[in-house]
C-alpha positions in Angstrom: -26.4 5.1 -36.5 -22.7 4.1 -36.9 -23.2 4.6 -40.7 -24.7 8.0 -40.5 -21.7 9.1 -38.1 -19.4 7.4 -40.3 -21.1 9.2 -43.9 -20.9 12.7 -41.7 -17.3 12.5 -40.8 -16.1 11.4 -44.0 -18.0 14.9 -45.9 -16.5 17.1 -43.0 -12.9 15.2 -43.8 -13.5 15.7 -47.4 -15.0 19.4 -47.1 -11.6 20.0 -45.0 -9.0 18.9 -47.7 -10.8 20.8 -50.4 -10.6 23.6 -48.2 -7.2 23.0 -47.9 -6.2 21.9 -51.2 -8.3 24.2 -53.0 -5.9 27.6 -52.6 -3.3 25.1 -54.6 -5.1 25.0 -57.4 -6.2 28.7 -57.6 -2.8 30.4 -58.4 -1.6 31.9 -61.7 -0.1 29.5 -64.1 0.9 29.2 -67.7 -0.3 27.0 -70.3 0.3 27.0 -74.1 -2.2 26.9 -76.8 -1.4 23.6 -78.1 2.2 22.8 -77.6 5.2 24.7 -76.8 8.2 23.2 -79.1 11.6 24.2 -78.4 12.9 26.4 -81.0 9.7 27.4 -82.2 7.0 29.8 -81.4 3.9 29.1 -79.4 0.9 31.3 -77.8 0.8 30.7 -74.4 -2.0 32.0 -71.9 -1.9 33.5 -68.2 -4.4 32.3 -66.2 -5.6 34.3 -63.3 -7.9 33.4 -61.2 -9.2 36.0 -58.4 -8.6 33.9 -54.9 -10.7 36.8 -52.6 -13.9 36.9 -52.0 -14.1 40.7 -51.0 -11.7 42.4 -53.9 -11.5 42.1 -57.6 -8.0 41.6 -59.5 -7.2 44.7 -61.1 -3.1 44.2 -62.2 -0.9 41.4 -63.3 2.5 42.2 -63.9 4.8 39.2 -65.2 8.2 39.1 -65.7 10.1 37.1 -68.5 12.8 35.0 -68.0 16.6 36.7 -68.0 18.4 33.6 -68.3 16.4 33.0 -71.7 15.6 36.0 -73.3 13.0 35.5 -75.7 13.3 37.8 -79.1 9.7 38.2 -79.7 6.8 39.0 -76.9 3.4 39.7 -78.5 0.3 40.2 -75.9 -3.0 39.9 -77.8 -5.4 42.9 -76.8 -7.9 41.8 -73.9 -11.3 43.4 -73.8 -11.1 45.8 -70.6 -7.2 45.8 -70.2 -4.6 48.5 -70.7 -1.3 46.6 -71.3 2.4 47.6 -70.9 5.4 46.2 -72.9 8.7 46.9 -71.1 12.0 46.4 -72.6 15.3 45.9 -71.3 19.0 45.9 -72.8 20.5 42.5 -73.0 23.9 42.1 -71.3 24.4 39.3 -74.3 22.9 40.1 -77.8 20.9 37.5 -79.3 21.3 36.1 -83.3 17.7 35.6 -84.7 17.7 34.6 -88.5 21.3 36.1 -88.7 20.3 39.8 -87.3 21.8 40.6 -83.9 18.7 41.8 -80.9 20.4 43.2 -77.9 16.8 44.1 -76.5 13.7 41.8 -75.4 10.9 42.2 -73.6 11.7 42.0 -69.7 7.8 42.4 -67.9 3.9 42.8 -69.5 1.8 44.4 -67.5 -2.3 44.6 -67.4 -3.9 46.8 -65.7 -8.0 46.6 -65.4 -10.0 49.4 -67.1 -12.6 49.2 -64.5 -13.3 46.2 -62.0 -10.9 43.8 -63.5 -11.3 40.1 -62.6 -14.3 39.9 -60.0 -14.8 37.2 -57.2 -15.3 33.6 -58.7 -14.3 34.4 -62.0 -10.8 34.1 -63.9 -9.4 35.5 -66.9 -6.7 34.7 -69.4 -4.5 37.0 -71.4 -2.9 35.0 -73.8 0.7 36.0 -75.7 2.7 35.0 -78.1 6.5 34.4 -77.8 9.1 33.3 -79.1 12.0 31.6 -80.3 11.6 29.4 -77.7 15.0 28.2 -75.9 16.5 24.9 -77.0 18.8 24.3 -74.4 16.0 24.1 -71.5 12.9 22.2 -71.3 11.1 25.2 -68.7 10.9 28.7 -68.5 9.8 30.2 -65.3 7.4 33.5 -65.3 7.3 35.1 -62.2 4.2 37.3 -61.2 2.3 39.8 -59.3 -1.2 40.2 -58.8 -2.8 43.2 -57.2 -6.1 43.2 -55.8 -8.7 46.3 -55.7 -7.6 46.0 -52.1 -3.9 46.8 -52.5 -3.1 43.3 -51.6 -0.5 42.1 -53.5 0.1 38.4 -54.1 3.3 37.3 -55.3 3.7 34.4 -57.3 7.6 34.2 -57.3 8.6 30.5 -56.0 10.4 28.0 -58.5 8.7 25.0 -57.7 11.3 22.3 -57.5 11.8 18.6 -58.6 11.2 16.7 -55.5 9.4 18.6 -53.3 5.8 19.8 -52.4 4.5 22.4 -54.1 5.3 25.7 -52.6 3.0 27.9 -51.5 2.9 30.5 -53.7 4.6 29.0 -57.1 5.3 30.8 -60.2 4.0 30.0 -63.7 6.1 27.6 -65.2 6.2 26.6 -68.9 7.1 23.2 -70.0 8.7 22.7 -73.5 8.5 20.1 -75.8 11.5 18.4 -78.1 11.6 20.5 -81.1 9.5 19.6 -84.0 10.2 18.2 -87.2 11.9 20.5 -90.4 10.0 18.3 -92.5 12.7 18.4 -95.2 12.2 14.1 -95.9 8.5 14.7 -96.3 9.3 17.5 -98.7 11.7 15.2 -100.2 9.7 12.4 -100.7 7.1 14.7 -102.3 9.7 15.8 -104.5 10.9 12.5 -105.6 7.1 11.3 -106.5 6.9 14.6 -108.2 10.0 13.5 -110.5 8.5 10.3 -110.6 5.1 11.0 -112.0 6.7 13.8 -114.3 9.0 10.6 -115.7 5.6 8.4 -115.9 3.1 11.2 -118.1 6.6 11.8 -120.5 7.0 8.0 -121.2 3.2 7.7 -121.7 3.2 10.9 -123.6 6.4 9.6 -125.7 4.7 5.9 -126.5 1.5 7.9 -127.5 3.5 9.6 -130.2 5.2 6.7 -131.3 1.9 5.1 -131.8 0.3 8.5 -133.8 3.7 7.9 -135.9 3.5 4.5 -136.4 -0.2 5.0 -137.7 0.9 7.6 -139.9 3.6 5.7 -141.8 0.7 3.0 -142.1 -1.4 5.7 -143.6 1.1 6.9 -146.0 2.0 3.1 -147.8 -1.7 2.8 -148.0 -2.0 6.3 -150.1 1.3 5.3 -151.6 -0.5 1.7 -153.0 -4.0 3.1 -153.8 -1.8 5.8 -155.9 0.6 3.4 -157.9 -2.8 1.1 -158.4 -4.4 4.0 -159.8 -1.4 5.3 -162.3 -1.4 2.3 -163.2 -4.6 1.9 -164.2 -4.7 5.3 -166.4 -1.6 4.4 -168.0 -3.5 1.1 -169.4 -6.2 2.9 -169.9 -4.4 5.3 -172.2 -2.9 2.6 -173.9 -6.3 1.2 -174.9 -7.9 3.9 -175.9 -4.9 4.8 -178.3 -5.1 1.1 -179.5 -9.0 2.3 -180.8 -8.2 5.2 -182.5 -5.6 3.3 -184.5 -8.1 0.7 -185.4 
């Protein structure tokens, strides 16, 4: 009997922290496709979950970071989805590959076609940025989302280091060390390139030595068998002058 009281309490306690923890899971986050280097360019995806039970998500509007601009914002096309690419002038130009941008993209925004994301379903709508900053290893998005209801939850708190999550956090994107030029591979390739270029000329150079070699053994063969054979009419000349003497 204890047992069975025991078992019961235990699923109610555990029913109670899923309910509870549950909502801390389903908020919109960020995630890239892979990794996210820094100074690179990576595709990252929005994930949205729909957190009601009675309303469908119908926008999501997300803001880029200010403090790192990022030169290039491309949204791939999700089935279902109008979406909006707003710019904004940059109080401090940025250099990309020597050309001067004093625009980037400030907000995306989707909007749903029809019913959008329904109850118990999520959807992702995946983008690709870049460069990615190299003097931070995060970049915060914050975010809206509207409900069919007019709700709007907003997904602005910066979680921070240290502390519980807060309740409603914004995406945040971790990045990685930067990745690797790979100039030493290329010059190691380059070096075995020289090296099996020196190999095939000495093999190719000994070859002809050896086809030259043969020929000059060739040539004082025919030089013999021609010497033995001049020879050979000359005393056969001399013979048959000897006959018609006689």
């Amino acid at each position: 009997m204890k047992a069975s009281r025991i078992a019961a309490a235990g699923a109610v306690a555990g029913a109670a922290v899923l309910a509870v923890s549950s909502p801390c899971f389903a908020h919109v986050s960020v995630q890239p496709e892979g990794e996210a280097a820094q100074g690179g360019y990576a595709v990252v995806g929005f994930k949205v979950p729909n957190e009601r039970d009675n309303a469908s998500t119908t926008k999501l509007e997300v803001t880029f970071p200010s403090d790192h601009p990022l030169s290039s914002v491309l949204p791939q096309p999700v089935e279902g989805w109008d979406i909006k690419v707003t710019k904004s002038r940059l109080a401090k130009p940025l250099e990309v590959h020597g050309k001067k941008i004093d625009e980037a993209v400030t907000k995306v925004t989707w909007t749903a076609k029809g019913e959008g994301i329904k109850p118990g379903f999520f959807q992702k709508f995946p983008v690709s940025v870049g460069t990615l900053p190299e003097d931070t290893d995060q970049l915060v998005f914050k975010a809206l989302q509207t409900y069919s209801s007019k709700e709007v939850v907003r997904w602005i708190e910066v979680p921070q280091e240290g502390q519980d999550e807060p309740e409603n956090p914004a995406p945040v994107l971790d990045l990685t060390a930067p990745a690797e030029d790979g100039h030493g591979h290329g010059a190691a390739a380059d070096d075995k390139a020289s090296d099996d270029a020196e190999k095939a000329s000495a093999e190719t150079s000994a070859a002809s030595d050896g086809d030259s070699g043969g020929t000059d053994t060739t040539a004082r063969v025919l030089g013999v068998v021609g010497i033995v054979v001049g020879a050979a009419g000359v005393a056969y000349g001399v013979l048959a002058g000897r006959r018609r003497t006689a």
